[in-house]
MIZA-894578 format. One record per atom (N, C-alpha, C, CB): residue number from 1; atom name; x negated, y, z. Coordinates in steps of 0.2 Angstrom, whole numbers. Atoms other than C-alpha are relative to their C-alpha. Glycine has a CB too. Layout:
BEGIN
[kelum NUM; "CA"; [X; Y; Z]],
...
! end
This chain:
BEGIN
[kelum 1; "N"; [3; -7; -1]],
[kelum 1; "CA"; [12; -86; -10]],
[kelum 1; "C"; [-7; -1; 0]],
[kelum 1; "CB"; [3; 3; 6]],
[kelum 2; "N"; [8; 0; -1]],
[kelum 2; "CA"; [-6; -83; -12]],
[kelum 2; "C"; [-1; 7; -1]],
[kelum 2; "CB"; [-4; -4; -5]],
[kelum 3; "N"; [4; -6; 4]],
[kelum 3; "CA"; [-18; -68; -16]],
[kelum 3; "C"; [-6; 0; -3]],
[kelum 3; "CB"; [-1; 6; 4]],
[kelum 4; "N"; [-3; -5; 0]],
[kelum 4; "CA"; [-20; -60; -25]],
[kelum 4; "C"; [7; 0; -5]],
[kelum 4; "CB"; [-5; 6; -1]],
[kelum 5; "N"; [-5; 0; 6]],
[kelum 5; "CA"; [-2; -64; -34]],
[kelum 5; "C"; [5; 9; 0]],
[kelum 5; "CB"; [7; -8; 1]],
[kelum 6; "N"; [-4; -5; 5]],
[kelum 6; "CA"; [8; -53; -44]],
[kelum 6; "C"; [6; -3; -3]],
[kelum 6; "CB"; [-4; 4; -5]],
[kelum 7; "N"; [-9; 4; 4]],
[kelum 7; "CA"; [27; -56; -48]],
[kelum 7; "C"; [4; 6; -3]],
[kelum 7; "CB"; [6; -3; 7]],
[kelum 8; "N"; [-6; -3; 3]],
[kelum 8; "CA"; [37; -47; -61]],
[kelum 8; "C"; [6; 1; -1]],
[kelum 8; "CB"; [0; 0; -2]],
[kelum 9; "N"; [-10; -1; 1]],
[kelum 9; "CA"; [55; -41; -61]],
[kelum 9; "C"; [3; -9; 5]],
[kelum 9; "CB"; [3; -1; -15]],
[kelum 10; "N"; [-3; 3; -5]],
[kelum 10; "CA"; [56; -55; -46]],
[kelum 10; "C"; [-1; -6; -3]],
[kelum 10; "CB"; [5; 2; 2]],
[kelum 11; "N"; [-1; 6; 3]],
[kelum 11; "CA"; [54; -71; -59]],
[kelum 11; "C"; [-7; -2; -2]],
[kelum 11; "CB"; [5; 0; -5]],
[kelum 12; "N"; [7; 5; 3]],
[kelum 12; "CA"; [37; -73; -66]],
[kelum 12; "C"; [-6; 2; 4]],
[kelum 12; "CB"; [-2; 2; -9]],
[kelum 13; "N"; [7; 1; -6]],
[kelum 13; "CA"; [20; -75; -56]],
[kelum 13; "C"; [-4; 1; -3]],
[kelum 13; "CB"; [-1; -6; 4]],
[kelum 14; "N"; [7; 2; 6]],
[kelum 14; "CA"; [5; -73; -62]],
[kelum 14; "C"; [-7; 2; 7]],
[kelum 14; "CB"; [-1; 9; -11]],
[kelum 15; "N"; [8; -3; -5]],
[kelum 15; "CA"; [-15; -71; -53]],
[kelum 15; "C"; [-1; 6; -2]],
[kelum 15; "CB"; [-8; -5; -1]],
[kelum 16; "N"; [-1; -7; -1]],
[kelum 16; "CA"; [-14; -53; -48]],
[kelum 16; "C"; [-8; 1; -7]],
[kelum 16; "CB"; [-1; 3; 10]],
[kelum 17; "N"; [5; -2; 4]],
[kelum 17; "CA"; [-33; -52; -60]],
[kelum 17; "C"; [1; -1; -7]],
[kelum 17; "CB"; [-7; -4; 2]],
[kelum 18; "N"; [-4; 3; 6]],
[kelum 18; "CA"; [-21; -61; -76]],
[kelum 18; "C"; [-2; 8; -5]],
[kelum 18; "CB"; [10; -3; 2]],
[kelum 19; "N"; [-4; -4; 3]],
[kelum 19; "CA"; [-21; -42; -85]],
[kelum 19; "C"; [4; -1; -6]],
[kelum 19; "CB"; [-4; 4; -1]],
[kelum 20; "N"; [-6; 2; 6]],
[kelum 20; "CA"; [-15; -48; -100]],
[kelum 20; "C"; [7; -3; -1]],
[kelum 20; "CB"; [-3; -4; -3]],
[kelum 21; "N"; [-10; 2; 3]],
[kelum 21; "CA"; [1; -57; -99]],
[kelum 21; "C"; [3; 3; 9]],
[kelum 21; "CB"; [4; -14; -4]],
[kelum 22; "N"; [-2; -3; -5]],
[kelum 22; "CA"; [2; -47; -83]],
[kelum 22; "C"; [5; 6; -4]],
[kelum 22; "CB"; [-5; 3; 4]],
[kelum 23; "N"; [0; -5; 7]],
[kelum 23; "CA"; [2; -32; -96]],
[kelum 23; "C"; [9; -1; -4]],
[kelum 23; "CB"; [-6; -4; -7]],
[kelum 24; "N"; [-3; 3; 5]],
[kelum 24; "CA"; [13; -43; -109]],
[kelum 24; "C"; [9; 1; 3]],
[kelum 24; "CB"; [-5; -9; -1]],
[kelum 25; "N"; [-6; 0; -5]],
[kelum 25; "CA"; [26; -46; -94]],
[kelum 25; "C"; [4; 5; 3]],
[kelum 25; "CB"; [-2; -3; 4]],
[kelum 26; "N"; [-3; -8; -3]],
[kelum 26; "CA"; [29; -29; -88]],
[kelum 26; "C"; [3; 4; -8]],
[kelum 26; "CB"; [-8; 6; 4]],
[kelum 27; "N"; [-2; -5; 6]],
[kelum 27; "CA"; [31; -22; -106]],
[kelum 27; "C"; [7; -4; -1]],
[kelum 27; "CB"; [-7; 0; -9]],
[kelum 28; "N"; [-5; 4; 1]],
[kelum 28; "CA"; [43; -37; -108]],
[kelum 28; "C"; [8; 1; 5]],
[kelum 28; "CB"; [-2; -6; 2]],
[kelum 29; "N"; [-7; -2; -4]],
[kelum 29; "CA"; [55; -31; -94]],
[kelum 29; "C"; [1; 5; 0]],
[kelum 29; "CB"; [1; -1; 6]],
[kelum 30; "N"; [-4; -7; -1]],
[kelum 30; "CA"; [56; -14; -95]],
[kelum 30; "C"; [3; 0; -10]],
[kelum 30; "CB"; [-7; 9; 5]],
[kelum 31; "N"; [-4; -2; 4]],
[kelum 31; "CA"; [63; -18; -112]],
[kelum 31; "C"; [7; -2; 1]],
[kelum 31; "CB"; [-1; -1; -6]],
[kelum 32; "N"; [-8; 4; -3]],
[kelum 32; "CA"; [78; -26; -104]],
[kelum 32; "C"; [6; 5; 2]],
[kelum 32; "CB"; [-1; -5; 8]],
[kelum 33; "N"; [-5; -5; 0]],
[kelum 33; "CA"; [93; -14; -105]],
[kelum 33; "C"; [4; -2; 8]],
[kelum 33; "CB"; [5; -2; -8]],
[kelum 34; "N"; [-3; 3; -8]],
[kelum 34; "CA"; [101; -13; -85]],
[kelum 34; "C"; [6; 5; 0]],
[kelum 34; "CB"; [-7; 1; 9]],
[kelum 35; "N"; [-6; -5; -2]],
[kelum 35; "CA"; [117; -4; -83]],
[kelum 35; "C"; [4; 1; 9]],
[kelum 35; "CB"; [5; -3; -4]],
[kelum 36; "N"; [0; -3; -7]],
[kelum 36; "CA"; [115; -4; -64]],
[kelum 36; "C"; [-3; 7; 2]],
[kelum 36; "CB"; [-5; -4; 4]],
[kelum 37; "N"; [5; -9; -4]],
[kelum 37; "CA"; [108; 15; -56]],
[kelum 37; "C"; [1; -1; 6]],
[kelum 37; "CB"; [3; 11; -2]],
[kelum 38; "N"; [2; 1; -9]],
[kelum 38; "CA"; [103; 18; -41]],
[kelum 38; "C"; [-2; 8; 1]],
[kelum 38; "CB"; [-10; -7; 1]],
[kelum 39; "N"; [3; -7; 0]],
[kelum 39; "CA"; [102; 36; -36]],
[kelum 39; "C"; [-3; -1; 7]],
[kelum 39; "CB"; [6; 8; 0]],
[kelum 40; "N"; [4; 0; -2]],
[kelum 40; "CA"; [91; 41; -21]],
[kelum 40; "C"; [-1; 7; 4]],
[kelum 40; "CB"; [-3; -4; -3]],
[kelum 41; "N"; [5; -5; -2]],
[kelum 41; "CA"; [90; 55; -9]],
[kelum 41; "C"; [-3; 0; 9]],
[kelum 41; "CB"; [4; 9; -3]],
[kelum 42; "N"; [3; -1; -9]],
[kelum 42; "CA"; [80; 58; 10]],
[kelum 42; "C"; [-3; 5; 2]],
[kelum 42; "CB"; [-5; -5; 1]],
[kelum 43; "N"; [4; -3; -3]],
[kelum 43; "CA"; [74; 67; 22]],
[kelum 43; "C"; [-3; -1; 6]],
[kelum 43; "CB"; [2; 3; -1]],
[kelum 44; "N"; [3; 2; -8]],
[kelum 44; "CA"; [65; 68; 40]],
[kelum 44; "C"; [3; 5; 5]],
[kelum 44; "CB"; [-10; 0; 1]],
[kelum 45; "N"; [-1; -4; -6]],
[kelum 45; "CA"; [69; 74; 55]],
[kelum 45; "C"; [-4; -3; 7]],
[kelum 45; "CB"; [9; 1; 2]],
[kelum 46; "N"; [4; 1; -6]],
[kelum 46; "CA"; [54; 72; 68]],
[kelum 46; "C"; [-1; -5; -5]],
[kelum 46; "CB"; [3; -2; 8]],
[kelum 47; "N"; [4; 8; 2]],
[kelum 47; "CA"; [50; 53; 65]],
[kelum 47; "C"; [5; -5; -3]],
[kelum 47; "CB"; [-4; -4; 8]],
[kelum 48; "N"; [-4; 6; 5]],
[kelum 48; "CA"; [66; 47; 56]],
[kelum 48; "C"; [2; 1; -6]],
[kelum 48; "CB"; [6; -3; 1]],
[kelum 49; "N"; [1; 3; 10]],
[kelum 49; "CA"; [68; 44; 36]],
[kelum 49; "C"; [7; 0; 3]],
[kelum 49; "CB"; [-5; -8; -5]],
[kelum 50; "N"; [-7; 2; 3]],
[kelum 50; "CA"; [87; 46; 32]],
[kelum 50; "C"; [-1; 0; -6]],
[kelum 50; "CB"; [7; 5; 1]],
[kelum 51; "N"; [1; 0; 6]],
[kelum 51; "CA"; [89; 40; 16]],
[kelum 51; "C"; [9; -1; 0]],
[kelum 51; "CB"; [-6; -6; -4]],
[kelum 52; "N"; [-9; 1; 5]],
[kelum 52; "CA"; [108; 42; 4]],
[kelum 52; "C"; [-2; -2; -4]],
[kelum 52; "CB"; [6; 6; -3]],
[kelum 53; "N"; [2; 4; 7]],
[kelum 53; "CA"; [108; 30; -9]],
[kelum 53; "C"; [7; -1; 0]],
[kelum 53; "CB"; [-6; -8; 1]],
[kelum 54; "N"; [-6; 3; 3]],
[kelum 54; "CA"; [121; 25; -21]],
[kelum 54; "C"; [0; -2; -7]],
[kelum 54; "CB"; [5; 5; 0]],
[kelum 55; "N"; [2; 5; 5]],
[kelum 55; "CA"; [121; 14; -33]],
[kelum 55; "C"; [7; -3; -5]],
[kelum 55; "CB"; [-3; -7; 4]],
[kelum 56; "N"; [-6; 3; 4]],
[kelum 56; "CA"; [134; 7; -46]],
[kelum 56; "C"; [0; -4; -5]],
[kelum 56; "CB"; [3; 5; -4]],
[kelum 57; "N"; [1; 7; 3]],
[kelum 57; "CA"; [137; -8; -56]],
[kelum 57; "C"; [-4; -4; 1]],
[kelum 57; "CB"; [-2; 1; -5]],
[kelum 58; "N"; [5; 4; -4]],
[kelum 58; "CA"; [129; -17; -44]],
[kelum 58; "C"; [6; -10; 1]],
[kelum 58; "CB"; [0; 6; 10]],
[kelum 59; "N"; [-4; 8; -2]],
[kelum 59; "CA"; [135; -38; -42]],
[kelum 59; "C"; [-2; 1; 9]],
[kelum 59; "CB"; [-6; -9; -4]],
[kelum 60; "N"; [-1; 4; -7]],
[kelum 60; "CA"; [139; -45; -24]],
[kelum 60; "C"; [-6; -3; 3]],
[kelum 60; "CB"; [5; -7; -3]],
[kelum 61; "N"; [6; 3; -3]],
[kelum 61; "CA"; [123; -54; -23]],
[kelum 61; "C"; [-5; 5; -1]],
[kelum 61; "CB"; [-2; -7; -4]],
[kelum 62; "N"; [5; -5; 1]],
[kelum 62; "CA"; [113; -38; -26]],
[kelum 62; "C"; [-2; 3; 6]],
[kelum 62; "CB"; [2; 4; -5]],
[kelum 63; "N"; [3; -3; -5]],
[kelum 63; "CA"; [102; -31; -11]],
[kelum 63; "C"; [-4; 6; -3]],
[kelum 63; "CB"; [-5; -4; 4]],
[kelum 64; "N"; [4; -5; -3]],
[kelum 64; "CA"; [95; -15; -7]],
[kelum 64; "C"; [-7; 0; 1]],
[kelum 64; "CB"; [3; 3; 5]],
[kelum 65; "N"; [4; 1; 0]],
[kelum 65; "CA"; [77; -15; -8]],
[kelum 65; "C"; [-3; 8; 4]],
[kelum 65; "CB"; [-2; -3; -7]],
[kelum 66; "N"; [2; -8; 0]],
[kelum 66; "CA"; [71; 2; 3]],
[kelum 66; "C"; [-8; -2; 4]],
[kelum 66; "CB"; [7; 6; 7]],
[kelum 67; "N"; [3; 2; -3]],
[kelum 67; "CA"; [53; 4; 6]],
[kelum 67; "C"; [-4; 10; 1]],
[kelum 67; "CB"; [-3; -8; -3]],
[kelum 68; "N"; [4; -8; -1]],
[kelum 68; "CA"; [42; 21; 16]],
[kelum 68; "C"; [-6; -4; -3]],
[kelum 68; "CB"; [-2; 5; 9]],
[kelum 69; "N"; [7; -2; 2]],
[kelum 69; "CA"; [27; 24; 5]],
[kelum 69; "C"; [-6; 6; 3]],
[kelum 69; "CB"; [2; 1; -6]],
[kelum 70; "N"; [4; -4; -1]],
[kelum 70; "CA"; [12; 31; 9]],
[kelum 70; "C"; [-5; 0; -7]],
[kelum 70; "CB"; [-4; -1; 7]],
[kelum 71; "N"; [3; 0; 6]],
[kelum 71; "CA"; [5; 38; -8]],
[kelum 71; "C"; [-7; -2; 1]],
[kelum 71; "CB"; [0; 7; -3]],
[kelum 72; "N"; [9; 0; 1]],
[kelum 72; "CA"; [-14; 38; -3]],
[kelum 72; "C"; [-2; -2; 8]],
[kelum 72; "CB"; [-5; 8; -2]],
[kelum 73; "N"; [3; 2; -7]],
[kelum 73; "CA"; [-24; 30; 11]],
[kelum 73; "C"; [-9; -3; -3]],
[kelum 73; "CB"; [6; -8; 4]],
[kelum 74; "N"; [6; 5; -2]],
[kelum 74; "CA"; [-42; 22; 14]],
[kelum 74; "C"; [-2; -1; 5]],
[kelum 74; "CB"; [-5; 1; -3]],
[kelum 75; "N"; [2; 4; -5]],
[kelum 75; "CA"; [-51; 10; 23]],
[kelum 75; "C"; [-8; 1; 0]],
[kelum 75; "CB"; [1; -7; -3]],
[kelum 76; "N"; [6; 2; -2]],
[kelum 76; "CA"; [-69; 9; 28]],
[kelum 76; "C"; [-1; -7; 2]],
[kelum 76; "CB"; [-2; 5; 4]],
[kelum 77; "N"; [3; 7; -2]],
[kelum 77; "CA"; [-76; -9; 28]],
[kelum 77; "C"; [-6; 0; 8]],
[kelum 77; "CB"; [-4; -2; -8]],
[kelum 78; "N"; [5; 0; -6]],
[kelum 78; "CA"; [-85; -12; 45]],
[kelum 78; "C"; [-4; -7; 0]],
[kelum 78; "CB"; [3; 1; 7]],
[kelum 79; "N"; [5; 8; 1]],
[kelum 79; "CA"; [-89; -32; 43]],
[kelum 79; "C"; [3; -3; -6]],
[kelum 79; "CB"; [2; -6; 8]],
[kelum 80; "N"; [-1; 8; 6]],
[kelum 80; "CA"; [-88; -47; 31]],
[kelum 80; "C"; [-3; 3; -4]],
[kelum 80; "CB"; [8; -3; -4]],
[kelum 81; "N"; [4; 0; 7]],
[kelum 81; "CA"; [-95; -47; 13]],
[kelum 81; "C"; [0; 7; -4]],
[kelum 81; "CB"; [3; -5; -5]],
[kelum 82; "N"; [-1; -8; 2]],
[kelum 82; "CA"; [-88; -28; 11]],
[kelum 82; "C"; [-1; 4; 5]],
[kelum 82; "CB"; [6; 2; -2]],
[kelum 83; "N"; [2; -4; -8]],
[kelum 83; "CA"; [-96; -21; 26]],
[kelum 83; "C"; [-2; 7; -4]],
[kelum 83; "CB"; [-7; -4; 6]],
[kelum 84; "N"; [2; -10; 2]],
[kelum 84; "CA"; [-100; -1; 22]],
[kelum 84; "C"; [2; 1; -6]],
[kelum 84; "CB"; [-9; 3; -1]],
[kelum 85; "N"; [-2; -2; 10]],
[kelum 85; "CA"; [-89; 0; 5]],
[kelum 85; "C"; [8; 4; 4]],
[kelum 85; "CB"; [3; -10; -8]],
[kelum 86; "N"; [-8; -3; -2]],
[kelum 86; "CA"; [-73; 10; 7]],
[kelum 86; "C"; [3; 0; -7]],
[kelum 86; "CB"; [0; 9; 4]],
[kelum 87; "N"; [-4; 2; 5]],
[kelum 87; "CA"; [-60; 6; -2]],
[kelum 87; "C"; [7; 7; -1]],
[kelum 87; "CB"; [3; -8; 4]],
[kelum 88; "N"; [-8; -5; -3]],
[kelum 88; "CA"; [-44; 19; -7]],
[kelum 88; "C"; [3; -5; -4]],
[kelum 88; "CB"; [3; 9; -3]],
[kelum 89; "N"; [-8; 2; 3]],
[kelum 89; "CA"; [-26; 14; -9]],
[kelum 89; "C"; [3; 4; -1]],
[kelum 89; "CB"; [3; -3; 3]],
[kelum 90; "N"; [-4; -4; 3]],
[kelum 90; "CA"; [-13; 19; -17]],
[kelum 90; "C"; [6; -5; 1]],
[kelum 90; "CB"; [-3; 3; -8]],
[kelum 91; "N"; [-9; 4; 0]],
[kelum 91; "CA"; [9; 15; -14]],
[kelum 91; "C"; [-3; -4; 7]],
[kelum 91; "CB"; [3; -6; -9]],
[kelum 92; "N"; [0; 6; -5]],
[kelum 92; "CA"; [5; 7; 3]],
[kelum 92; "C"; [6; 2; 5]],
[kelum 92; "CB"; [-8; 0; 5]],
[kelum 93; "N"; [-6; 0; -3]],
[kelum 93; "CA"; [20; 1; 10]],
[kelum 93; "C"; [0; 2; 8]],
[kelum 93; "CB"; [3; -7; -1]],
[kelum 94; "N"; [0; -2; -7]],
[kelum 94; "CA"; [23; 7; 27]],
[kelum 94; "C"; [4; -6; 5]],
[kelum 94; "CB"; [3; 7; 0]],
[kelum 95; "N"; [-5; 5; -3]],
[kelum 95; "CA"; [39; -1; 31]],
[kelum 95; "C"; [6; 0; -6]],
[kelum 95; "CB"; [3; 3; 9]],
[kelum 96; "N"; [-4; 0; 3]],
[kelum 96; "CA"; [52; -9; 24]],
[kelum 96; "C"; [8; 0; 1]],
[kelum 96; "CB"; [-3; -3; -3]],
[kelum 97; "N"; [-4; 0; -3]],
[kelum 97; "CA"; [70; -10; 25]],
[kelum 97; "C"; [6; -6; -8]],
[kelum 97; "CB"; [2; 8; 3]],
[kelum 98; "N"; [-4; 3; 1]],
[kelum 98; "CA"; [84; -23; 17]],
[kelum 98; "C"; [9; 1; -2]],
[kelum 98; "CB"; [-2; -2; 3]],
[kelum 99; "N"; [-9; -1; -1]],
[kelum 99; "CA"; [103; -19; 14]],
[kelum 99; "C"; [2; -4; -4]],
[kelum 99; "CB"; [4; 8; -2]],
[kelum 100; "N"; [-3; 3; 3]],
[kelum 100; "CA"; [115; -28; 8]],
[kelum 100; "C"; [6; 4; -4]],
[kelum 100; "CB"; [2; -4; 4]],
[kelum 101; "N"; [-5; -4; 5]],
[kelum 101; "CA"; [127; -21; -8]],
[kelum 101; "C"; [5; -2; -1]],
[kelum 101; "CB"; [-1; 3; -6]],
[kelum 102; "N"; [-10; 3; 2]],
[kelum 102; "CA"; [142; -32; -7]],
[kelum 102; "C"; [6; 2; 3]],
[kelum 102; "CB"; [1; -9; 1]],
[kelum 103; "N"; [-5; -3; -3]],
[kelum 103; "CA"; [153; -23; 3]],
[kelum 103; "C"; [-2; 8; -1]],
[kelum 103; "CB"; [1; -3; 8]],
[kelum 104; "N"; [1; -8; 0]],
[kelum 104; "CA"; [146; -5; 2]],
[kelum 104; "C"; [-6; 2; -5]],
[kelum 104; "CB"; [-2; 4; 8]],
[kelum 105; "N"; [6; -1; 5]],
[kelum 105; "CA"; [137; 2; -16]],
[kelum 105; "C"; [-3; 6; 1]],
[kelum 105; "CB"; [3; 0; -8]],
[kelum 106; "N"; [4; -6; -2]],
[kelum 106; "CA"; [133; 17; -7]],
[kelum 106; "C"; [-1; 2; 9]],
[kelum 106; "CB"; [4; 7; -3]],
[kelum 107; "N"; [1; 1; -6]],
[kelum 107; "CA"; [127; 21; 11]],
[kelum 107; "C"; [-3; 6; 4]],
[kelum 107; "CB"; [-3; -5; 1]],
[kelum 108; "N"; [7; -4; -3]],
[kelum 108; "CA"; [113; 29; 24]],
[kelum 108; "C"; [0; -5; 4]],
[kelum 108; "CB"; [0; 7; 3]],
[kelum 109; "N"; [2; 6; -8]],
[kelum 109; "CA"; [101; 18; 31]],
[kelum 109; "C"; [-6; 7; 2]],
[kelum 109; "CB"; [-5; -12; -3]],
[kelum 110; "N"; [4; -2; -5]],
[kelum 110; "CA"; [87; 24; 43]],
[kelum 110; "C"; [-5; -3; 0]],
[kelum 110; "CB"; [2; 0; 6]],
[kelum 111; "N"; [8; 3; 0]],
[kelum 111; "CA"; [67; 22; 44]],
[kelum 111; "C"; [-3; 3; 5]],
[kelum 111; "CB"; [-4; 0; -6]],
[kelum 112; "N"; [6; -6; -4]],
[kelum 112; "CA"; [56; 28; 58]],
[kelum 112; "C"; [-6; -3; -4]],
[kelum 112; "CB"; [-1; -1; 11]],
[kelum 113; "N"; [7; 2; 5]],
[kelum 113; "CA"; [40; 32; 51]],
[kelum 113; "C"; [-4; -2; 9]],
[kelum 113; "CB"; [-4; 11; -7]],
[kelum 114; "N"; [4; 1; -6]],
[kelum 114; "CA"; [26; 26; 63]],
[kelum 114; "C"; [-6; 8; 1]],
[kelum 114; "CB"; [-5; -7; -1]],
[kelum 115; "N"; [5; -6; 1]],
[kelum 115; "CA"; [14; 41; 69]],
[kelum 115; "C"; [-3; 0; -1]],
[kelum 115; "CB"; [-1; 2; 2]],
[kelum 116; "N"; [7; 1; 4]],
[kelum 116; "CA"; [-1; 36; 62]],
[kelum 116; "C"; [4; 0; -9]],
[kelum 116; "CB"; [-4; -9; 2]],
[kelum 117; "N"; [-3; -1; 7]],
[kelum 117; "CA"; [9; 39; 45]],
[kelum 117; "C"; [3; 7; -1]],
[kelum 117; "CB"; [5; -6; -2]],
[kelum 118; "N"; [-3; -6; 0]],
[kelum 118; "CA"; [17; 56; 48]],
[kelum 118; "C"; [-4; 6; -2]],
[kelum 118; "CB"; [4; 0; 6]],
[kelum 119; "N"; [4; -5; 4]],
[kelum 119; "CA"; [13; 70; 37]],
[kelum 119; "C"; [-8; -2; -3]],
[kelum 119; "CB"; [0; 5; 5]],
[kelum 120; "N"; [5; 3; 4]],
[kelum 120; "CA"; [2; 58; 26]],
[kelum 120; "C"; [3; 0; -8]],
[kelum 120; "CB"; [-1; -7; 2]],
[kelum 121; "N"; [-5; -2; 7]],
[kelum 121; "CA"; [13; 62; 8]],
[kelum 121; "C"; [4; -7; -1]],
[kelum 121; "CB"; [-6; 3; -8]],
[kelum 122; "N"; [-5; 6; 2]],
[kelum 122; "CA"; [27; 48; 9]],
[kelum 122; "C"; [5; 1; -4]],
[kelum 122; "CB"; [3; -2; 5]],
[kelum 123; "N"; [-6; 1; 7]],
[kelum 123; "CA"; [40; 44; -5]],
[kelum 123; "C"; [4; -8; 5]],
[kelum 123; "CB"; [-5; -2; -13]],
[kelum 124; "N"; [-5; 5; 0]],
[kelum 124; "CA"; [56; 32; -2]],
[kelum 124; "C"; [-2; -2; -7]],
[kelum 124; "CB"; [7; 3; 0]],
[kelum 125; "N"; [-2; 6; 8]],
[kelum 125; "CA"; [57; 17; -17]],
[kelum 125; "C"; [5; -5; 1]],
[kelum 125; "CB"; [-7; -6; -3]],
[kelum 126; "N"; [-4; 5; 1]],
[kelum 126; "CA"; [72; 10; -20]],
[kelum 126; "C"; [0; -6; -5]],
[kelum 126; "CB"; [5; 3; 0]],
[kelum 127; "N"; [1; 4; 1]],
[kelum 127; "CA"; [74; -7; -28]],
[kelum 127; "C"; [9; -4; 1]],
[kelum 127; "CB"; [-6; -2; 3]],
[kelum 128; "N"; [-6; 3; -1]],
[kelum 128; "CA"; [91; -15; -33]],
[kelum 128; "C"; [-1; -7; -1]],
[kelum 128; "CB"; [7; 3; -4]],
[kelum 129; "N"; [3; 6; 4]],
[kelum 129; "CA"; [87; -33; -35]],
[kelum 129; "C"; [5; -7; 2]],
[kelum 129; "CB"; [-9; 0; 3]],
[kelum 130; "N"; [-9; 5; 0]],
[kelum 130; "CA"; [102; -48; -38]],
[kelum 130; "C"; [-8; -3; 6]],
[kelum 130; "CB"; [6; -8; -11]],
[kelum 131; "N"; [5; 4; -7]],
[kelum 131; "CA"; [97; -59; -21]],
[kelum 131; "C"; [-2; -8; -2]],
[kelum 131; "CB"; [5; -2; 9]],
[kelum 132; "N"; [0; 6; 3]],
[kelum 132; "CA"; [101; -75; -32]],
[kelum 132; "C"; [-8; -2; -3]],
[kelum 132; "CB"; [6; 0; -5]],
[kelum 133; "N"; [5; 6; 5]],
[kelum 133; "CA"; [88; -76; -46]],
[kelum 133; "C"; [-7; 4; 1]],
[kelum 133; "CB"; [2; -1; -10]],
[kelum 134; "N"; [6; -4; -1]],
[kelum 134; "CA"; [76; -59; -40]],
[kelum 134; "C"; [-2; 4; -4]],
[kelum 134; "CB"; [-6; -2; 1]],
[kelum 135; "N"; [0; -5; 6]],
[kelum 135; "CA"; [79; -47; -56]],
[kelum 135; "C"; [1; 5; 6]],
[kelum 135; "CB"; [5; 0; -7]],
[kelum 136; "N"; [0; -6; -2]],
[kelum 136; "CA"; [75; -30; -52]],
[kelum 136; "C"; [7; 4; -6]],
[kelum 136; "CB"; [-9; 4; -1]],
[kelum 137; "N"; [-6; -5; 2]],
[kelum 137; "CA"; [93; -20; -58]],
[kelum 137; "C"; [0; 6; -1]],
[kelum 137; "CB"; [5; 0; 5]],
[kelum 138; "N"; [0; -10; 1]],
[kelum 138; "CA"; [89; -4; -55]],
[kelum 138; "C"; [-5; 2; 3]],
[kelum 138; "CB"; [7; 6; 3]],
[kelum 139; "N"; [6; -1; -6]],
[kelum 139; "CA"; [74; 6; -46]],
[kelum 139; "C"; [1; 7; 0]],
[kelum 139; "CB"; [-8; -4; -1]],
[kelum 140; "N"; [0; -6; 0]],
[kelum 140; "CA"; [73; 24; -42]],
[kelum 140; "C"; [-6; 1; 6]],
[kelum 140; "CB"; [8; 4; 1]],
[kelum 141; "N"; [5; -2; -5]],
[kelum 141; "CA"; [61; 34; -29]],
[kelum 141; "C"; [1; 9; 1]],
[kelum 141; "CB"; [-7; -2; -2]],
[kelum 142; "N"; [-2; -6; -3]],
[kelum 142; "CA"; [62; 52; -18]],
[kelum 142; "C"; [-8; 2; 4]],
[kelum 142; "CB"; [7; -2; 5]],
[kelum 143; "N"; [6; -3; -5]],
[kelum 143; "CA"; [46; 61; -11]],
[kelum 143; "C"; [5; 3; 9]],
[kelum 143; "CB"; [-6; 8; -6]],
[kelum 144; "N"; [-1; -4; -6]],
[kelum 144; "CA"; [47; 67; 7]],
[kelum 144; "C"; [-7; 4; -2]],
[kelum 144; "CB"; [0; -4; 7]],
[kelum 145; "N"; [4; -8; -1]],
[kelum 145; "CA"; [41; 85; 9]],
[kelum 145; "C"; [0; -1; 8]],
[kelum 145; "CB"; [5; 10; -4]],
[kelum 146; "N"; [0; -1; -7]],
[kelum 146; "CA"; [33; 85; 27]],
[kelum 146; "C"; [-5; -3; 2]],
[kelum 146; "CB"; [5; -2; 3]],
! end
């Protein structure tokens, strides 16, 4: 692990600045035909994220990938070599969560959001992804209104 890497569809690595067979590599897996789905819906009540997910044609070794997004954020640099730059972001993971799909292809898991993230425009992303070799199977995502 280093940074800034970048790994696609869970098998290939590259130095996150690579664009090109970054590029090359993404166009390459999303022509890959997946007959997994993954549906996806959630909501909040106070400070907890129910997410329903249901998924089909899923393998034994395949996990649940749930992660809260916060669409937009920034940073203001105070020290080091980037001191007074502000930075934005974008998709910053908040928290993430794990399930396992070999006994149940559909469910509800639970996320408390922290409160320094609540009512900052958050989306669910799911991620079906076999545990064995790290292919992504299926992926979907859900905005929270709140």
């Amino acid at each position: 692990m280093y940074t800034p890497q970048l790994v696609v569809n869970g098998t290939s690595e590259f130095i996150g600045s690579d664009e090109k067979p970054i590029r090359n590599a993404i166009t390459q897996a999303q022509l890959v035909q997946q007959t997994a789905t993954l549906e996806l819906d959630a909501s909040i009540e106070q400070d907890i994220v129910r997410i329903n997910y249901k998924s089909a044609d899923v393998q034994a070794s395949d996990e649940l990938q749930l992660a809260l997004i916060q669409k937009n954020g920034s940073t203001n640099v105070l020290r080091g070599e980037n001191e007074g730059l502000k930075f934005d972001h974008s998709q910053i993971v908040i928290k993430s969560l794990q399930v396992s799909l070999k006994d149940n292809a559909q469910g509800t898991a639970t996320l408390i959001i922290p409160k320094s993230a609540l009512g900052k425009g958050l989306e669910i992303i799911g991620l079906v992804q076999n545990g064995r070799n790290g292919k992504i199977q299926a992926a979907n995502a859900t905005s929270l209104c709140k």
